[in-house]
C-alpha positions as CSV (number, residue, x, y, z in Angstrom):
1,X,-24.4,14.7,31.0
2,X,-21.7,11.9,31.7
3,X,-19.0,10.9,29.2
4,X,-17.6,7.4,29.1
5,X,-14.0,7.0,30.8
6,X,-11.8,5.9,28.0
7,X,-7.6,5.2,27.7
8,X,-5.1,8.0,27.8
9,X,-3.7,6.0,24.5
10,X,-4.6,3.3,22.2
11,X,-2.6,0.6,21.0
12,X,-2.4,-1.9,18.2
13,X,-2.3,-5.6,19.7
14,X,-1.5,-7.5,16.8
15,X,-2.0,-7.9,12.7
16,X,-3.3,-11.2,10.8
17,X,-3.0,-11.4,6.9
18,X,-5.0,-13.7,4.6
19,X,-4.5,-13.9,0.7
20,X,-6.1,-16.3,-1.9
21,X,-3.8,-19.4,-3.0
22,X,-4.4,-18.7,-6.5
23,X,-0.6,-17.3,-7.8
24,X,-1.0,-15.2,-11.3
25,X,2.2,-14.1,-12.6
26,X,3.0,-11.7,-15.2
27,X,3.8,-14.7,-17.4
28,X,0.5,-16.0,-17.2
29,X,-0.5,-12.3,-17.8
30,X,1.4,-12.4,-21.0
31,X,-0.5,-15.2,-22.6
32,X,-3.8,-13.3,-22.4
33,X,-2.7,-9.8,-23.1
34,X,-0.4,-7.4,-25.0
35,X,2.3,-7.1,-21.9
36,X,5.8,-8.9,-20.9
37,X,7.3,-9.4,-17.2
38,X,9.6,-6.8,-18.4
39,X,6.9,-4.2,-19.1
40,X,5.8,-4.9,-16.0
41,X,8.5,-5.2,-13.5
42,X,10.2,-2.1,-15.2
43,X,7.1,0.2,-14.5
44,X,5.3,-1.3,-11.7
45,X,7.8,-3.8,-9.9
46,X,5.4,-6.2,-9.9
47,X,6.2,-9.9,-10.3
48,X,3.1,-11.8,-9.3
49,X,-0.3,-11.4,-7.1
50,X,-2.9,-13.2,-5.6
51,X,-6.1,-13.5,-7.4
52,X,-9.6,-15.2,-5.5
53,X,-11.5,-17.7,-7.6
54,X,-15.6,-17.1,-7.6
55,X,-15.9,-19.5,-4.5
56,X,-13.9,-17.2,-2.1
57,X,-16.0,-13.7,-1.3
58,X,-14.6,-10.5,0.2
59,X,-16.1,-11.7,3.4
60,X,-14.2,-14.5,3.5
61,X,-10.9,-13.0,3.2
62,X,-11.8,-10.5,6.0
63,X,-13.1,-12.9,8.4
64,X,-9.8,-14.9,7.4
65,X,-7.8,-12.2,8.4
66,X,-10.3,-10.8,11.4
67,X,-9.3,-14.7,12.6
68,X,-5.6,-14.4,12.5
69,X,-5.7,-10.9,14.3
70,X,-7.7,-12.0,16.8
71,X,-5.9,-15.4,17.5
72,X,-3.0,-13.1,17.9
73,X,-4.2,-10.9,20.2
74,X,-4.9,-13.3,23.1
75,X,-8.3,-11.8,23.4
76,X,-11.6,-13.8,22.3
77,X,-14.2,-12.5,20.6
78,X,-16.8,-11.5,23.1
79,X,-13.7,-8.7,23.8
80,X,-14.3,-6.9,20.8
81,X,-17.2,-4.1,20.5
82,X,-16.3,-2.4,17.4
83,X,-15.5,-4.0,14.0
84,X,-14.6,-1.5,10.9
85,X,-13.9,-2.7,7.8
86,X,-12.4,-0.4,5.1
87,X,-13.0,-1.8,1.8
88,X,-13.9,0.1,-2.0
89,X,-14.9,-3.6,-3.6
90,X,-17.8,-5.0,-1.9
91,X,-19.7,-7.3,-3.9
92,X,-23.1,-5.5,-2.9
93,X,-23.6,-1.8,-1.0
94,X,-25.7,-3.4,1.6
95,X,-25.4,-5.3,4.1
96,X,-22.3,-3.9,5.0
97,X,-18.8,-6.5,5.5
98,X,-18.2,-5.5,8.9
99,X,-21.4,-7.0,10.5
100,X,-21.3,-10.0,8.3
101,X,-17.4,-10.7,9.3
102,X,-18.5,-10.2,13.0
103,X,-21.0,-12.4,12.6
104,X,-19.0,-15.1,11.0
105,X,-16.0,-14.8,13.9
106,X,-18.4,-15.4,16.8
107,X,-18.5,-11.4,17.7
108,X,-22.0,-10.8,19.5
109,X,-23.5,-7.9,18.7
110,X,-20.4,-5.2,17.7
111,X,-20.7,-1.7,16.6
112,X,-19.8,-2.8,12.8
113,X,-19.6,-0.5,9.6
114,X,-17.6,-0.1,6.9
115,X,-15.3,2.7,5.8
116,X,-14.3,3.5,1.7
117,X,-11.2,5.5,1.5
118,X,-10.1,3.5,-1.1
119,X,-6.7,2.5,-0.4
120,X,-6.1,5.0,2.3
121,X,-9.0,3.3,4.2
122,X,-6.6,1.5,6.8
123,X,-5.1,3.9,7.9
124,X,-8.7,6.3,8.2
125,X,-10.1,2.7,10.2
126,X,-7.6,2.6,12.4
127,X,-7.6,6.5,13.3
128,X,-11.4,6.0,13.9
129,X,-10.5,2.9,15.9
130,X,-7.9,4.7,18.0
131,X,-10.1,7.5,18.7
132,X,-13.0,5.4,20.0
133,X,-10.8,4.1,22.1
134,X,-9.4,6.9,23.8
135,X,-12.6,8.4,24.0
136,X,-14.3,5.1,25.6
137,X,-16.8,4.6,23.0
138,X,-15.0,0.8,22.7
139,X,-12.2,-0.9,24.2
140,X,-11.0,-3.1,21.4
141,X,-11.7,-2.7,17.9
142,X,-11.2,-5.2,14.8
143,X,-10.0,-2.9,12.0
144,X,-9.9,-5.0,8.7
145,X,-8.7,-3.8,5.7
146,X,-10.0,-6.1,2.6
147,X,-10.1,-5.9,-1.2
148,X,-11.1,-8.2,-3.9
149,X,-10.2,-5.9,-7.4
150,X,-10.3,-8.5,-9.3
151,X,-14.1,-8.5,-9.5
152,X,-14.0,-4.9,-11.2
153,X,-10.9,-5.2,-13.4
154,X,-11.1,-5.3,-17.2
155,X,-8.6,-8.5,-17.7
156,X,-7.7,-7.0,-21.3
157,X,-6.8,-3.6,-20.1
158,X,-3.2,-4.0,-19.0
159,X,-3.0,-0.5,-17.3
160,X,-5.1,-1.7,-14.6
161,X,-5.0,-6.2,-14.5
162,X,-1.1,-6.0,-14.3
163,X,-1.0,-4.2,-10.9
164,X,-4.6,-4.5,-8.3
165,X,-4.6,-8.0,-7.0
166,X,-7.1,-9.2,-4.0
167,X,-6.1,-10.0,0.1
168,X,-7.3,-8.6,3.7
169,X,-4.9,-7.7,6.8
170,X,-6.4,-6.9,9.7
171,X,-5.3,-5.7,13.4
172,X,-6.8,-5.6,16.7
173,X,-6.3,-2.0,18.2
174,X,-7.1,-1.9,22.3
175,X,-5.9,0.6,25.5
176,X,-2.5,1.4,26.3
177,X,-1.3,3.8,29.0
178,X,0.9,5.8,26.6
179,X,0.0,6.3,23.2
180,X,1.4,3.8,20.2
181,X,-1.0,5.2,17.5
182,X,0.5,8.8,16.5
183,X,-2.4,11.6,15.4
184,X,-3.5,11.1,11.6
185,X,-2.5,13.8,9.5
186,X,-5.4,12.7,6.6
187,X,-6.5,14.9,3.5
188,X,-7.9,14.9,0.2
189,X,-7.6,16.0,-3.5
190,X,-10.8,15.7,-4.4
191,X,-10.9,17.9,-8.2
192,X,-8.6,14.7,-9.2
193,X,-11.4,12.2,-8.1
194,X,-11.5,11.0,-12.1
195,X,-7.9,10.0,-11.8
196,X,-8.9,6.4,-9.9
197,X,-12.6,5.3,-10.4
198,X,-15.6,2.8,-11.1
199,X,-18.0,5.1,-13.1
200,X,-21.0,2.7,-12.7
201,X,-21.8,-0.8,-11.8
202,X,-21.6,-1.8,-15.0
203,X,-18.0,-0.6,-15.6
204,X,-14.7,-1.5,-14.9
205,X,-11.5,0.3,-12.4
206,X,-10.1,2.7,-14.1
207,X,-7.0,4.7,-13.4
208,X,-5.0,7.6,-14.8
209,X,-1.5,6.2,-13.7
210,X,0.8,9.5,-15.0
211,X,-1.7,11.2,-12.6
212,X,-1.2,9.6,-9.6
213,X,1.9,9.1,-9.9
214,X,2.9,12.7,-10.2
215,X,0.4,13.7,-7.1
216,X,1.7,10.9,-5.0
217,X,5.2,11.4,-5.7
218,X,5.4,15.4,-5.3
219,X,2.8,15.6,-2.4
220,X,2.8,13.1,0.0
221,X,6.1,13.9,1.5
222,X,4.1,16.5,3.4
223,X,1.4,14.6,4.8
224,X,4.4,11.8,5.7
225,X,6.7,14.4,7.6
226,X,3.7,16.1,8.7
227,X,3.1,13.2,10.7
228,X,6.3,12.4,12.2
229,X,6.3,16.3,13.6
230,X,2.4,15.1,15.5
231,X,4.0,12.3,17.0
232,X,7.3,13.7,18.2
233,X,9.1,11.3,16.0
234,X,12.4,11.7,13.4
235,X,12.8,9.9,10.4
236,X,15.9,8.2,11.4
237,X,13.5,6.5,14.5
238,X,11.8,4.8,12.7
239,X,12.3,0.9,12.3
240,X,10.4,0.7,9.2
241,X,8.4,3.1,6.5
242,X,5.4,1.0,5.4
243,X,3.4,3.5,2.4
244,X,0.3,1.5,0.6
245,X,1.7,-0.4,-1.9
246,X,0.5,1.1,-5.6
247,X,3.9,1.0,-7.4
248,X,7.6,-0.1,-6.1
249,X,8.7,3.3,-7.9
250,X,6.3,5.4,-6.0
251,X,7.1,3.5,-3.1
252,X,11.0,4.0,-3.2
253,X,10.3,7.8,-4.2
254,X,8.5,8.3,-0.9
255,X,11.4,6.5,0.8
256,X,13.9,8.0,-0.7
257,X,12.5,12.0,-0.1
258,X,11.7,10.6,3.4
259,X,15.2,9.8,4.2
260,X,14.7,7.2,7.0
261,X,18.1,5.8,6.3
262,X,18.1,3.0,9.2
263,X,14.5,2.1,8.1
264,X,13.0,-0.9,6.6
265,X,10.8,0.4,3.5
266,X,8.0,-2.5,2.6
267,X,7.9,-3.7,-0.4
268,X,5.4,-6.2,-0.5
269,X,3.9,-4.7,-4.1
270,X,6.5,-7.0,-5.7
271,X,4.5,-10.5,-4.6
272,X,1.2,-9.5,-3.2
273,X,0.4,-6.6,-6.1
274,X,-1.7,-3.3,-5.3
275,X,-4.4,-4.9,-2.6
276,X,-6.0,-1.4,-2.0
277,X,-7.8,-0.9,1.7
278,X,-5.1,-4.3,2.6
279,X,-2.2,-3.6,1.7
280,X,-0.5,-1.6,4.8
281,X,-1.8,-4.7,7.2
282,X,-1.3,-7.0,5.0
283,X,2.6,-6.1,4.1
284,X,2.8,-5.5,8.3
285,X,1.8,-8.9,9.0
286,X,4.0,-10.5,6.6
287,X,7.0,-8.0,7.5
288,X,6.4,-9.3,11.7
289,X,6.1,-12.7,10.5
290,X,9.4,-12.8,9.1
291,X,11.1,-10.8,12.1
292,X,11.7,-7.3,10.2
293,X,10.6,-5.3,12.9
294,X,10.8,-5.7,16.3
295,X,8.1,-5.4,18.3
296,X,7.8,-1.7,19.7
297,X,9.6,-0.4,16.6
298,X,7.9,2.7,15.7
299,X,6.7,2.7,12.2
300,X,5.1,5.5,9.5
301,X,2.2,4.2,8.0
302,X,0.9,6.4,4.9
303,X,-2.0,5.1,2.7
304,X,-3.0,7.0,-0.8
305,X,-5.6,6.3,-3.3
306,X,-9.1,7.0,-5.4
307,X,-11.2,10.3,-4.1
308,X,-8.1,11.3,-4.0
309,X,-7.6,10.7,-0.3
310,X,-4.5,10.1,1.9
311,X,-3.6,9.4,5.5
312,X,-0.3,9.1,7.4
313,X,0.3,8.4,11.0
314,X,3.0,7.2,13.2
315,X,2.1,3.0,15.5
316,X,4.3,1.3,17.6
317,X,4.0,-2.3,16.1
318,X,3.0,-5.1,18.7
């Protein structure tokens, strides 16, 4: 039996982002339910999100971002062989996003599937993405993290519509003599799997937030440093700490135990909302885009969510 030669690392090459024009703020919120920009800010940080109208699908936000990635990248899209898409939202189970999206960019006959992690898939795509890599299964991989919540929020409950908004990131991972995509230290808490859930298609997201935030905020830290040890890399080298963004409070509880003092911490939850599956490529796109961190700046990645699942792993950004 022969095995296929692969790299001795795996790299990511670039990021794209992609959210919907339509701004909601927590004013607006506040003329249709019980809440205030107070309330909110004060327990979520939140001060607006995007929201997709009917006529833009979650397969058109991927392929937005899939787009930007790849434009990025210098590569065209007869170079990509693999396309995963994490995503919990999809308006249908089948087909799947990833072939769709790869179909829609021009990308003759990929391996294409989705993942659900929830909003720890990006960081679970990509691992998959490195590893296939390394191992020579493909060379270069679209990973695409997308989520459109709004389709399965109850707009009157204000424990859930005040904090999951819609977007996709994306990132095209390829070879790289040395590796720039640390091992994944990934896990799950799976008797909490009420605490974040759709019980049936004909329900809405709902979430347990004293829950989560307890679990995120007393045992992530772990899986975080946990990391850091696999990849040979202290906290104070890291040029940025970039968690899934749930809640600015969980978010600057993670920071703050982590104690990457010289890092920059994202905190893109403030004006992009909780975009699930998106959010880590998402706030890395916008967070190159404005020159936060330079490119080969090492950076923790650690995405949490529903099932419960998590995943943390150390990149070297592009």
């Amino acid at each position: 039996m022969m095995l296929p030669s692969g790299s001795a690392g795996a790299r990511i090459l670039s990021f794209g982002g992609h959210q919907p024009s339509n701004v909601v703020t927590n004013e607006d919120l506040a003329e249709k339910i019980d809440t205030t920009d107070e309330w909110i800010q004060s327990r979520v940080g939140i001060a607006e999100r995007r929201v997709a109208g009917p006529e833009e699908s979650l397969q058109d936000m991927a392929t937005a971002a899939g787009g930007k990635a790849l434009a990025a990248s210098g590569l065209e899209a007869g170079d990509i062989d693999l396309v995963v898409v994490a995503t919990c939202t999809p308006e249908t189970p089948i087909p799947n996003i990833s072939a769709t999206v790869a179909d829609r960019m021009g990308i003759a006959s990929p391996g294409a599937f989705d993942v659900n992690a929830a909003c720890a898939g990006f960081c679970y795509a990509l691992s998959v993405a490195a590893d296939a890599v390394r191992a020579g299964s493909a060379r270069h991989v679209l990973v695409i993290g997308a989520e459109k919540l709004s389709q399965w929020l109850d707009w009157t409950d204000r424990t859930t519509c005040v904090i999951f908004a819609d977007g996709a990131g994306a990132a095209v991972v390829g070879p790289s003599e040395t590796p720039a995509i640390g091992p994944v230290v990934w896990g799950s808490a799976g008797d909490k799997h009420e605490a974040i859930s759709i019980a049936s298609r004909d329900t809405y997201l709902t979430q347990q937030g004293q829950t989560v935030f307890r679990w995120a905020t007393t045992q992530l830290n772990a899986a975080a440093n946990d990391a850091l040890d696999r990849a040979g890399v202290s906290p104070q080298d890291l040029a940025a700490f970039v968690p899934h963004q749930a809640n600015l409070r969980i978010v600057e509880s993670l920071a703050r135990k982590l104690g990457a003092t010289d890092a920059v911490v994202a905190r893109d939850i403030v004006t992009a909302g909780n975009t699930s599956a998106a959010s880590i490529p998402l706030a890395l796109s916008r967070m190159l885009e404005r020159g936060e961190i330079a490119s080969g700046g090492k950076v923790l990645i650690l995405g949490f969510g529903a099932g419960l699942t998590y995943a943390a792993q150390v990149i070297e950004v592009p």
